[in-house]
C-alpha positions as CSV (number, residue, x, y, z in Angstrom):
1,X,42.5,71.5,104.5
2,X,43.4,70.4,100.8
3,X,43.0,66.2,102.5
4,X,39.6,67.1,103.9
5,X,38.4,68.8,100.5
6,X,39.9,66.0,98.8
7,X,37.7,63.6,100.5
8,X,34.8,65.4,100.4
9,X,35.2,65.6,96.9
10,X,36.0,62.1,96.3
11,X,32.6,61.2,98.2
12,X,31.2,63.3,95.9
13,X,32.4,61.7,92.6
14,X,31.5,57.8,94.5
15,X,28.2,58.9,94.8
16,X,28.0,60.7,91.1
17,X,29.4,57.3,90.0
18,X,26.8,55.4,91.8
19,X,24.6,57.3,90.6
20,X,25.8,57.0,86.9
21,X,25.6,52.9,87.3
22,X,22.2,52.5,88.8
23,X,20.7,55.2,85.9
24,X,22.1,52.8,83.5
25,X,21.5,49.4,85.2
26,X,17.4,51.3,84.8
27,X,18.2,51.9,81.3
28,X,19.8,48.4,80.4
29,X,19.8,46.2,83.5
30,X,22.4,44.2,82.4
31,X,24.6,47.4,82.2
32,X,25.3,46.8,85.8
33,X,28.0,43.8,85.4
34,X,29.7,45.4,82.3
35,X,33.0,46.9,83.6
36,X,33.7,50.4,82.9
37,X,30.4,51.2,81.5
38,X,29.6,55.1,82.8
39,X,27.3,56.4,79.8
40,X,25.8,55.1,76.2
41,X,28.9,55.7,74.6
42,X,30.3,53.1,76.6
43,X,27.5,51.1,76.4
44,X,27.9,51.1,72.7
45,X,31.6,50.7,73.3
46,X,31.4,47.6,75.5
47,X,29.0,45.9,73.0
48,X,31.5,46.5,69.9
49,X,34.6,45.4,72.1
50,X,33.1,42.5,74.2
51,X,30.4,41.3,72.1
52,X,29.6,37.8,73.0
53,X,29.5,39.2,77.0
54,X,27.3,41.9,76.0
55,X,24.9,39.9,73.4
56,X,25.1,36.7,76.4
57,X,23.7,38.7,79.2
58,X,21.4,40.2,77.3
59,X,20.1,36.5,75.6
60,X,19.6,35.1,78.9
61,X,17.7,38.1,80.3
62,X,15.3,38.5,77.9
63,X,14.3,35.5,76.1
64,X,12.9,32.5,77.5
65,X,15.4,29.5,77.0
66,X,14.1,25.6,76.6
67,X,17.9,24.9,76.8
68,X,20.4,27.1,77.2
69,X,22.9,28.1,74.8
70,X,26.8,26.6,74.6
71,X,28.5,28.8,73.0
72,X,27.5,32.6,71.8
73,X,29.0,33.6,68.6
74,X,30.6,31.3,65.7
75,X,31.6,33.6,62.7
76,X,33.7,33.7,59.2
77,X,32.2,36.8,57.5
78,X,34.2,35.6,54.5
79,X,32.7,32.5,53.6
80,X,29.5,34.4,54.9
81,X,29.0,31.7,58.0
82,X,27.2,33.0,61.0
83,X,25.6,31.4,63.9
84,X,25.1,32.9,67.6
85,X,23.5,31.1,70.6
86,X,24.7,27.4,69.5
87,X,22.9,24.3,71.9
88,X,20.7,27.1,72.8
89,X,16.9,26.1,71.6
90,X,13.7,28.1,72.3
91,X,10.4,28.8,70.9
92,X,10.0,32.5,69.3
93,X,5.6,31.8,69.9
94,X,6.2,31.3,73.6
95,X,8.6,34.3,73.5
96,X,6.1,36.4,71.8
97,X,3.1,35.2,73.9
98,X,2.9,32.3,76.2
99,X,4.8,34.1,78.7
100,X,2.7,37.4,78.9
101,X,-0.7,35.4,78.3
102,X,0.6,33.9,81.5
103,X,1.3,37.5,83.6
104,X,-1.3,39.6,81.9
105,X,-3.6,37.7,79.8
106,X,-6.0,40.4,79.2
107,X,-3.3,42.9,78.0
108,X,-3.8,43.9,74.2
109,X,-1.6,42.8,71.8
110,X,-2.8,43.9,68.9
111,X,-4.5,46.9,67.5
112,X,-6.5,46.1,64.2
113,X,-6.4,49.3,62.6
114,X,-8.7,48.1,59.9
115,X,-9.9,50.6,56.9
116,X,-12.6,51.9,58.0
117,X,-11.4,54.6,60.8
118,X,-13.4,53.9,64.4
119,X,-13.7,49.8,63.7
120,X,-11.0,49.0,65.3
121,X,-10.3,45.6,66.8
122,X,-8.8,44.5,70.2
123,X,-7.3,41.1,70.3
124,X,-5.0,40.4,74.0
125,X,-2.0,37.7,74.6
126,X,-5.2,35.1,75.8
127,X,-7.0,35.6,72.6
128,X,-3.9,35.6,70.3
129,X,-2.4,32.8,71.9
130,X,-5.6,30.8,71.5
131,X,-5.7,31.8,67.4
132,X,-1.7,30.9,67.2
133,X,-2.6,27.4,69.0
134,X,-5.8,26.7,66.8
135,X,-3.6,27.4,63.8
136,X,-1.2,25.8,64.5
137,X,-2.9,22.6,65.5
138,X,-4.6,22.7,62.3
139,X,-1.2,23.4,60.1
140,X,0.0,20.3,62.1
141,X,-3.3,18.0,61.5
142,X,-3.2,19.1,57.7
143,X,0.4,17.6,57.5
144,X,2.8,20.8,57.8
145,X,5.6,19.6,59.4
146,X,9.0,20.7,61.2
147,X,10.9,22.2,58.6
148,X,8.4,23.2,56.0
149,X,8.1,26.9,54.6
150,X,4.3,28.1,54.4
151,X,3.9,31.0,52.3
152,X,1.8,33.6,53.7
153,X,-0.7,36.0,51.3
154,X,-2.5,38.2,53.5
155,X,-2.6,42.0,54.5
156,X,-2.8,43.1,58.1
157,X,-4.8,41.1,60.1
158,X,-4.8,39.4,63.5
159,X,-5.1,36.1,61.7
160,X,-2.0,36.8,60.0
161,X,-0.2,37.5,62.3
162,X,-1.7,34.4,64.0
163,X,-0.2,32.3,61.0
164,X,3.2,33.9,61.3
165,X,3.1,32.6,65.0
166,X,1.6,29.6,64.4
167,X,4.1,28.4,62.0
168,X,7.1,29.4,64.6
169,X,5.0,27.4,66.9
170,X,5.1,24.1,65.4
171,X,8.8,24.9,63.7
172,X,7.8,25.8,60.0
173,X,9.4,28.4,58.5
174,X,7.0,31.1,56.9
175,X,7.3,33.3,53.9
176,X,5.1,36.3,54.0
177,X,4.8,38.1,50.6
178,X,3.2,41.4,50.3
179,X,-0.7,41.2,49.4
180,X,-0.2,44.0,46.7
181,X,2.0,41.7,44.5
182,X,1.1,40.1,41.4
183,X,0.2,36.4,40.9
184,X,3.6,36.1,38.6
185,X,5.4,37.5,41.4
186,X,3.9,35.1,44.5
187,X,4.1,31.9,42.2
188,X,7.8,32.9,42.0
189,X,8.5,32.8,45.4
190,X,6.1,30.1,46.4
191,X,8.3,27.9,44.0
192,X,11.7,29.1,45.4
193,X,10.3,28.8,48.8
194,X,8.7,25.3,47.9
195,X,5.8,25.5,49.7
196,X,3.1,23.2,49.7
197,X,0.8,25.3,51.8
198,X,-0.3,28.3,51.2
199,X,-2.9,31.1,53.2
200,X,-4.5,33.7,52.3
201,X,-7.8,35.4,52.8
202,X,-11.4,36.2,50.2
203,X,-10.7,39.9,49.5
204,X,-8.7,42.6,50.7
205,X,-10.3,46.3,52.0
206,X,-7.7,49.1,51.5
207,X,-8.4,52.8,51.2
208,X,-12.5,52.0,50.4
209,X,-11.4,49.5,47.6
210,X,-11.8,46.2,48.1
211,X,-9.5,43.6,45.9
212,X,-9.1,39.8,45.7
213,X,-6.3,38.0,47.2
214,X,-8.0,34.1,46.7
215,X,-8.6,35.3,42.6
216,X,-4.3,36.2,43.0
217,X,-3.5,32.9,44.6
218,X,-5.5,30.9,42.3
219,X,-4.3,32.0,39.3
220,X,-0.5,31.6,41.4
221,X,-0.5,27.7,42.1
222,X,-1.6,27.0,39.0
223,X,1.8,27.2,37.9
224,X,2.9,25.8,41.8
225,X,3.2,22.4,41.9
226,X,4.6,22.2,44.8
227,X,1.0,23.4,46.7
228,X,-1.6,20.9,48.0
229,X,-3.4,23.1,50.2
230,X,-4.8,26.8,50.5
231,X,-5.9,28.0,53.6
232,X,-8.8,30.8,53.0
233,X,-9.7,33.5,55.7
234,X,-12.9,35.6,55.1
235,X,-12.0,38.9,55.3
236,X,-15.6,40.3,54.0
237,X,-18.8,37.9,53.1
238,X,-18.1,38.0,50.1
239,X,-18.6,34.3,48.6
240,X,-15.7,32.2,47.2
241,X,-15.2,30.3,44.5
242,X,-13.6,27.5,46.2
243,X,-11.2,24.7,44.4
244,X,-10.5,21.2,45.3
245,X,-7.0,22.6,47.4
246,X,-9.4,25.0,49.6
247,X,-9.5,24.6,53.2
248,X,-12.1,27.3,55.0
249,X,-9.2,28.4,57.3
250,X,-11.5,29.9,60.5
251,X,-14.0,27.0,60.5
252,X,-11.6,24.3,60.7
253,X,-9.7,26.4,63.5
254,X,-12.8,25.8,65.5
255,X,-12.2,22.4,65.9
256,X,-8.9,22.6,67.2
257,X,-7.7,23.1,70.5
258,X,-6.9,25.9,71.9
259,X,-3.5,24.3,73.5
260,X,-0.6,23.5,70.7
261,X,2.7,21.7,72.0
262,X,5.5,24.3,71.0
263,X,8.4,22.4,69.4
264,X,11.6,23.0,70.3
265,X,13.9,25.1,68.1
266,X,17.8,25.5,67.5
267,X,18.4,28.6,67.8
268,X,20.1,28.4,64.1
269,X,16.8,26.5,62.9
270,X,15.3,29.1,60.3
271,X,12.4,30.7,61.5
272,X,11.0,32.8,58.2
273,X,12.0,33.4,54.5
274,X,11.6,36.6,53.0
275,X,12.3,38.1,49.2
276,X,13.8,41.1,48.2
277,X,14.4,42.5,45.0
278,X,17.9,43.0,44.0
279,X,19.1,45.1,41.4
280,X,19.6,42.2,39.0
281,X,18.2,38.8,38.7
282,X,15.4,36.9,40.6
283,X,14.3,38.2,44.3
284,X,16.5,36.9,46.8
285,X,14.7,34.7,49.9
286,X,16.7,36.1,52.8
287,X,16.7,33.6,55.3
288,X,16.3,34.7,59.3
289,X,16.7,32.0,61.7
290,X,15.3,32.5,65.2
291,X,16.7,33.3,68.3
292,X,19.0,35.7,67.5
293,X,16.6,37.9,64.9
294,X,14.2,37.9,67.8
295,X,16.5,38.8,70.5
296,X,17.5,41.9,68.0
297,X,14.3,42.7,66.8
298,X,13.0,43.3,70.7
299,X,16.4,45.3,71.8
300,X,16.3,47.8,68.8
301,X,12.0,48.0,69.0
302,X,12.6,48.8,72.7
303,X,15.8,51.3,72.8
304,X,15.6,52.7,69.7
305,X,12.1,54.1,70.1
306,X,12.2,54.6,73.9
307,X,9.3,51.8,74.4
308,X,7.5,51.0,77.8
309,X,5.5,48.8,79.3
310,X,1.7,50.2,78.7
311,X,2.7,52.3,75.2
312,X,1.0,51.6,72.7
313,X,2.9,51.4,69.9
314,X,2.4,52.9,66.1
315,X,4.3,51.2,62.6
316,X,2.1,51.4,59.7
317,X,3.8,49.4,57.6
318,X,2.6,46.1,56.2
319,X,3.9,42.7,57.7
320,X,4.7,41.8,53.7
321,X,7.7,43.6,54.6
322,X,10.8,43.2,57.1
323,X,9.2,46.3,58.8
324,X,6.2,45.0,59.4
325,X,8.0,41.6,60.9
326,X,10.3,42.8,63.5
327,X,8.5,46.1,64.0
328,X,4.9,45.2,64.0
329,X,5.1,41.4,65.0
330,X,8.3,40.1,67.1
331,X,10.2,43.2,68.5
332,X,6.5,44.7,70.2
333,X,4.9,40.9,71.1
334,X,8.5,39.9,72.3
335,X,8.1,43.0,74.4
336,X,5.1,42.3,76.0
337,X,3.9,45.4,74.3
338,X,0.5,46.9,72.2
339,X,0.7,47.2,68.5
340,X,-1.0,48.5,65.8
341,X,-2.4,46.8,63.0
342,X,-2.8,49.0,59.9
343,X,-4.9,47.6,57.2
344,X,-6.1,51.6,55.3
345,X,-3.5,54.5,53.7
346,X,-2.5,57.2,55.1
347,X,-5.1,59.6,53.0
348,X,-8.1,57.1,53.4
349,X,-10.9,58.7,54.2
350,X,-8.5,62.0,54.1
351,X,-5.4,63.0,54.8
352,X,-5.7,63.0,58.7
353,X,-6.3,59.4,58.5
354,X,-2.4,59.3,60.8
355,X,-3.2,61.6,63.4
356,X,-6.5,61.1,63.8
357,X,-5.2,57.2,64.6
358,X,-2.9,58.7,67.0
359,X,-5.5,60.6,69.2
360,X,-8.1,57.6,69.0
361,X,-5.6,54.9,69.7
362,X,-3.5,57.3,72.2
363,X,-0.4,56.0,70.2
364,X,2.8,56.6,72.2
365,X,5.3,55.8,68.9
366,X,4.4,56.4,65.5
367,X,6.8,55.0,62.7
368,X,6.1,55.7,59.0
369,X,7.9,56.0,55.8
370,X,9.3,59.6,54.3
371,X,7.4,58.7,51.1
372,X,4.1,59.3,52.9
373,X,5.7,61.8,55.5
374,X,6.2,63.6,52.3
375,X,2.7,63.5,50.8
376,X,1.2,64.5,53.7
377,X,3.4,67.5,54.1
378,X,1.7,68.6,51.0
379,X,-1.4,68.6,52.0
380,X,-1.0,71.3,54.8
381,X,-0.4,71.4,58.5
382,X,-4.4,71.4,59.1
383,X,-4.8,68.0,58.6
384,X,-2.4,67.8,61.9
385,X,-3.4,70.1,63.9
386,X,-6.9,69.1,63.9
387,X,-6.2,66.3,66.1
388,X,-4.5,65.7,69.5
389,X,-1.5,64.3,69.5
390,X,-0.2,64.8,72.9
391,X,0.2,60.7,73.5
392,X,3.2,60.9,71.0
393,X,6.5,60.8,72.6
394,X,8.5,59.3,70.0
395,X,8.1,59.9,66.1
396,X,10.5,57.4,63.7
397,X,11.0,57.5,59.4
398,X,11.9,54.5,57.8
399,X,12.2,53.1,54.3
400,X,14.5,55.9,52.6
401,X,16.5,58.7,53.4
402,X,14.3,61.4,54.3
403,X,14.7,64.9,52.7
404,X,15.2,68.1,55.7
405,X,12.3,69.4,55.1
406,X,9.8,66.5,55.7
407,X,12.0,65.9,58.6
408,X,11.6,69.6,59.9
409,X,8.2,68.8,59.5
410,X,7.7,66.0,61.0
411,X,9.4,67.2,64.1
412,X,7.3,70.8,64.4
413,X,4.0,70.2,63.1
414,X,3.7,66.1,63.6
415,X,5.7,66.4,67.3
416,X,5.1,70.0,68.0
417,X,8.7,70.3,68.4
418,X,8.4,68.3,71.4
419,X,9.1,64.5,70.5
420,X,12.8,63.2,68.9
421,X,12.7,62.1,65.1
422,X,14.6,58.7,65.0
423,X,16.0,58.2,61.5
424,X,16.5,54.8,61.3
425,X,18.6,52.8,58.6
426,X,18.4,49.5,58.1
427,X,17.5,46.8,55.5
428,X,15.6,43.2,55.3
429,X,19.4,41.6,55.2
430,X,20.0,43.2,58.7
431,X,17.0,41.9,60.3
432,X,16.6,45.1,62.6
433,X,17.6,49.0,62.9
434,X,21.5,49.3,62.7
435,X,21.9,52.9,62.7
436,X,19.8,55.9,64.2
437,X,19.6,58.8,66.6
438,X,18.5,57.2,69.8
439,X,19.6,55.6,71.9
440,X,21.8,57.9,73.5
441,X,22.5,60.2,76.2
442,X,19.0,61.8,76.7
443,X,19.7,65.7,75.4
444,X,22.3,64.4,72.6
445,X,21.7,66.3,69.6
446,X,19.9,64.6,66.3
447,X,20.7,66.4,63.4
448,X,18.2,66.6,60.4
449,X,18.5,63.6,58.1
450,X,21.2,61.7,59.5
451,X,20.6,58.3,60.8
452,X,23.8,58.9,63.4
453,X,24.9,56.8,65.6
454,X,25.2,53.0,65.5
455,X,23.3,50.4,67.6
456,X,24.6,48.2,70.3
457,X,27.3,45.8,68.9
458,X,27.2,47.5,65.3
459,X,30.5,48.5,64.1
460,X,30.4,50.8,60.4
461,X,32.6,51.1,59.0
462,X,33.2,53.4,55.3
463,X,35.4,51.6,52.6
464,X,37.1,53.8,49.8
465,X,37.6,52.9,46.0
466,X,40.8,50.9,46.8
467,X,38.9,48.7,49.3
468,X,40.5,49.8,52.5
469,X,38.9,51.2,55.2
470,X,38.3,55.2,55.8
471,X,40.2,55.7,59.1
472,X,39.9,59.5,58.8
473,X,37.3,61.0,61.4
474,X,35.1,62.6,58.7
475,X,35.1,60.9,55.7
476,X,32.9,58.9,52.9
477,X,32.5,55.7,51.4
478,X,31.0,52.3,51.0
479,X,28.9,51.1,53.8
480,X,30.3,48.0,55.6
481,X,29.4,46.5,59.2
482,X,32.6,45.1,60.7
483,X,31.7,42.5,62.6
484,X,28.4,40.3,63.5
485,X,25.4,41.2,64.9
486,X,22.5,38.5,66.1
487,X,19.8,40.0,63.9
488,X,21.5,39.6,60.4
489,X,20.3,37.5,57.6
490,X,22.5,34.1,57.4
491,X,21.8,33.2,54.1
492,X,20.1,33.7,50.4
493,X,17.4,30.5,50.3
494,X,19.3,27.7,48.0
495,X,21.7,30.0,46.9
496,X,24.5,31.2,50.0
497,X,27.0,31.6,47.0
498,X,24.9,34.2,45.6
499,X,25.0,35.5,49.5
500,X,28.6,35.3,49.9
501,X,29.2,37.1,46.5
502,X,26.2,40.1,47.6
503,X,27.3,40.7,50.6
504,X,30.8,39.3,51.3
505,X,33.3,39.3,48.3
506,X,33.7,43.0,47.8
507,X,34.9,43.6,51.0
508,X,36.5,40.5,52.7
509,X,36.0,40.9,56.5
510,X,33.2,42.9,56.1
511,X,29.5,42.8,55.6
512,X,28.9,45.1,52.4
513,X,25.2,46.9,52.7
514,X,24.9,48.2,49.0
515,X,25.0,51.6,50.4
516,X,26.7,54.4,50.5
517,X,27.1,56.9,53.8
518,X,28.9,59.8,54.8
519,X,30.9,60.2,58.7
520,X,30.9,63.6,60.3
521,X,33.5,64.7,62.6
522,X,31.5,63.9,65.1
523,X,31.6,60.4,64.2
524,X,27.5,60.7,63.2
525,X,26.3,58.5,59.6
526,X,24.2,59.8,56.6
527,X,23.1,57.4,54.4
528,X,23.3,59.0,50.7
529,X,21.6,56.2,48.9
530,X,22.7,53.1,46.8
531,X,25.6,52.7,44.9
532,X,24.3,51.0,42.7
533,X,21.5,53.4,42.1
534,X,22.8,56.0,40.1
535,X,22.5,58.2,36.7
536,X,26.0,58.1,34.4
537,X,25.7,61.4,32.9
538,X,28.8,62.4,30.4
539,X,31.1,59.9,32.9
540,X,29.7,61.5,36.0
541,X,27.7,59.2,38.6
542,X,25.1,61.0,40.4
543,X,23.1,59.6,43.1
544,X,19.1,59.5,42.3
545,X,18.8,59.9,45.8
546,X,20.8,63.1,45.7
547,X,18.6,64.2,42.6
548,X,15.4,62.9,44.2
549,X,16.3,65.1,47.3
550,X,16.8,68.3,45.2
551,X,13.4,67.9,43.4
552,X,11.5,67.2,46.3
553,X,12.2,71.2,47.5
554,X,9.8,72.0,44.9
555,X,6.5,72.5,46.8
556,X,4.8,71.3,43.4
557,X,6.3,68.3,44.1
558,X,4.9,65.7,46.7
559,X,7.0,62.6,45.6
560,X,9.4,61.7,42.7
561,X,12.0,58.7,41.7
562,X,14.5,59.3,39.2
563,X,15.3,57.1,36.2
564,X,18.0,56.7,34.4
565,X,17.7,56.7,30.5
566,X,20.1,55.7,27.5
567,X,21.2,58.7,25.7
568,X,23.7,58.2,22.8
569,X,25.7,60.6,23.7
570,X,25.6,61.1,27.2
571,X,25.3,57.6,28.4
572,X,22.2,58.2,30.6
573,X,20.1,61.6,30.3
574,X,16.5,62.3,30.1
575,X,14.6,60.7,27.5
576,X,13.7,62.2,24.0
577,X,9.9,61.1,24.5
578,X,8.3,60.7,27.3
579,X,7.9,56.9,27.9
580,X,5.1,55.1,26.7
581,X,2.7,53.5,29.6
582,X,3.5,50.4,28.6
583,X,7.3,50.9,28.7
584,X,7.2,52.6,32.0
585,X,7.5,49.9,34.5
586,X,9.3,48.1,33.1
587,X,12.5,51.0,33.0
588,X,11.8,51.0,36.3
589,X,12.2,47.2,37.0
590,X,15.7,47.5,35.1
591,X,16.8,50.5,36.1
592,X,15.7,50.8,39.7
593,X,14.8,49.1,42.5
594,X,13.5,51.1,45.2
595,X,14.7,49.0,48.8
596,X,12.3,49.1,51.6
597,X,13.0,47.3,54.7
């Protein structure tokens, strides 16, 4: 009797276990020859333990390889030396289009979102593989070569994103800077990039007001040597002013063919450029190279935010940032997937701008930043409910940590309780989301403003004020990643000492974030800001994200950042005066830089 129950429950448990494998071969295909894999913990497990099987089975499923890679992972994280996928050499364009232009050509791509709600424009793999091939014929014709860096000036448009592609195409490297900056700040990183090309459009339409990027760049490469050529889009019809570098970017496109040769790239080959602010000294160039960044960027866009085929998929940030680059541009278009453009502000015409987005664009994912989560929280739950928002299924915060109450919010009002809040932190160095609250086990908890758990292959680990590592369950600390992951910056442009010291000194072994986090017994992660962001008040450091938290409970108060000022007493307190205009910015250059990835 006890044999016979015994085998009746052991043919139970062979068929829970088959069950168990084939759920997670649907989730991850290539779960299904990983040994010992029975849920996402041991997913994540597997990835941390045996990285280079985990990040080779899933390089060969889901990119498209001209050669295939030698070896998979080649690492000394204390000299700061990285490569992954060595001998292997692709094309990201093909990656992000060829191949779907060939299986569904009339799929959209892209959504242009542009400011004027209801104008929105379609654009499918066909068409956006014809712009990407026109460009880049006409980068090549114009003399850009293998190798080169174009710098990029333009806000959200199709034939921006066009330009990234175009210059991954033909194997330049390109170096988007946010169309909001000033002409100081471009020429700065059009000289470190040293680019001799530049594109940008006539004028700019954001929340009704229309500004002039051509006037920017102008007054830019006057102090660029280095640029020969400016490619100008026309936005509006509004005329330009053209100079003797000027090239009428869409009419010479017409010329071109619509076929382009991809060239062949190294997986190591560096496929963009882009600059953050540090806390001291000039912006930093990150540089990205391209195979692994884009295998990364489409794993994390696809898991992390639950994506399938036919969603249509929501981040409103601009492609100035690394946002907008793996979460707008490669993860979705390496995906296969639809996503949206957004040119207008989240109050533009009015503060339903968002949702009324959602229920004309039936977006499926919507991914925004706290600070306008925040504003709009403070302008009333009408502005929500007034639309349908029943397409939503998954609702993500980036940018900063966001506050409990913009996250309660965002979950009951935005999601009607009814779609997860993914938390996601990250930063331009990393290349793509490292830490947040899905994937997982379907029902796993997610607890208000905590990123949680860590992505496939990431390790964190917390670092104390002696430099060892917090081996305790629950615990605090400095921020490190233990070991390599394919998306992660490889180097600062012209200057990988500086990127050793950033990133790699403090912490030999370790890739130091800047940050610092908090580990629950659970083993979940809250980030609790920078640690190099803080007030010195009477010898006590306090967080300005702490601070910034705490005021933000105020319903008076729809946004703030805290600033540290010199008191003679107290080291750092609030000022005596209130700042003059003039002074203002520039405290908050020196004092604090406000990291958005």
């Amino acid at each position: 009797m006890w044999l016979s129950r015994r085998c009746v429950n052991g043919a139970a448990a062979a068929a829970s276990l088959g069950r168990r494998r084939r759920s997670h071969a649907a989730f991850m295909p290539e779960a299904a020859g990983f040994q010992g894999v029975r849920d996402h913990a041991g997913l994540h497990e597997f990835s941390v333990a045996h990285k280079e099987t985990f990040w080779a089975a899933v390089a060969r499923r889901r990119l498209d390889w001209i050669s295939p890679f030698r070896g998979v992972l080649d690492c000394d994280l204390e000299r700061g030396e990285v490569s992954w996928f060595r001998g292997g050499r692709l094309n990201v364009s093909v990656n992000c289009l060829d191949r779907h232009a060939r299986s569904s050509p009339e799929k959209v791509a892209l959504i242009w979102e542009k400011d004027e709600p209801g104008s929105q424009v379609e654009v499918t793999y066909r068409q956006l593989l014809e712009m990407t091939c026109r460009a880049g014929n006409l980068l090549r014709r114009r003399g850009v070569r293998k190798g080169d860096c174009v710098t990029i000036y333009m806000p959200p448009c199709p034939l921006a994103v066009a330009s990234m592609l175009a210059c991954a195409r033909i194997g330049a490297a390109h170096n988007v800077v946010f169309a909001g900056f000033s002409a100081e700040a471009l020429a700065e990183r059009i000289r470190d990039a040293q680019s001799s090309t530049v594109i940008t459009v006539n004028e700019s339409v954001r929340g009704g007001k229309v500004t002039r990027p051509k006037d920017t760049v102008d007054e830019a490469v006057r102090g660029c040597p280095t640029v020969r050529q400016v490619f100008v889009a026309m936005r509006t019809d509004a005329p330009v002013v053209a100079t003797s570098k000027d090239v009428a970017m869409e009419e010479e496109m017409m010329s071109e063919d619509v076929v382009c040769e991809p060239a062949a790239m190294d997986s190591e080959d560096v496929l963009f450029l882009l600059y953050t602010s540090g806390s001291t000294g000039k912006p930093k160039g990150l540089v990205h190279t391209q195979a692994g960044y884009l295998l990364y960027a489409a794993l994390t866009h696809k898991y992390v935010f639950d994506y399938r085929d036919g969603d249509v998929f929501g981040c409103v940030a601009d492609i100035g940032w690394i946002t907008g680059h793996s979460y707008v541009v490669y993860g979705p278009l390496a995906n296969g997937g639809t996503s949206v453009l957004f040119e207008s502000t989240p109050i533009y015409p009015d503060p339903g701008r968002y949702w009324e987005m959602v229920e004309r664009l039936k977006i499926n994912q919507f991914y925004g930043a706290p600070t306008a989560i925040r504003l709009l929280l403070k302008y009333g739950d009408q502005w929500v409910r007034k639309y349908d928002r029943s397409s939503l299924r998954t609702l993500g915060s980036v940018g900063e940590p966001i506050n409990k109450e913009a996250w309660e919010w965002y979950r009951d009002v935005v999601g009607e309780g009814r779609c997860p809040v993914v938390d996601t932190w990250w930063q331009t160095e990393t290349g793509g989301i490292c830490i947040a609250p899905r994937p997982s086990e379907p029902h796993a908890e997610i607890v208000p403003g905590m990123a949680m758990r860590p992505f496939f292959g990431i390790q964190p680990a917390l670092m104390d004020g002696e430099g060892r590592a917090v081996t305790s369950a629950e615990g605090s600390g400095a921020l490190c990643l233990a070991q390599p992951w394919p998306g992660m910056a490889r180097s600062i442009h012209n200057d990988h000492r500086r990127f050793v010291d950033t990133y790699f000194k403090a912490y030999p072994g370790y890739f130091f974030t800047g940050d610092g986090a908090r580990r629950s017994e659970e083993g979940y992660y809250q980030i609790t800001g920078r640690l190099d962001d803080v007030i010195n008040v009477s010898g006590h450091r306090i967080g300005t994200a702490e601070i910034e938290d705490a005021v933000n409970r105020c319903s008076a108060v729809a946004e703030s950042a805290v600033v540290g000022c010199a008191h003679h007493v107290k080291g750092q307190g609030r000022p005596r005066r209130r700042p003059d205009r003039a002074d203002q910015p520039q405290r908050l250059r020196q004092d604090r830089q406000v990291r958005l990835p």
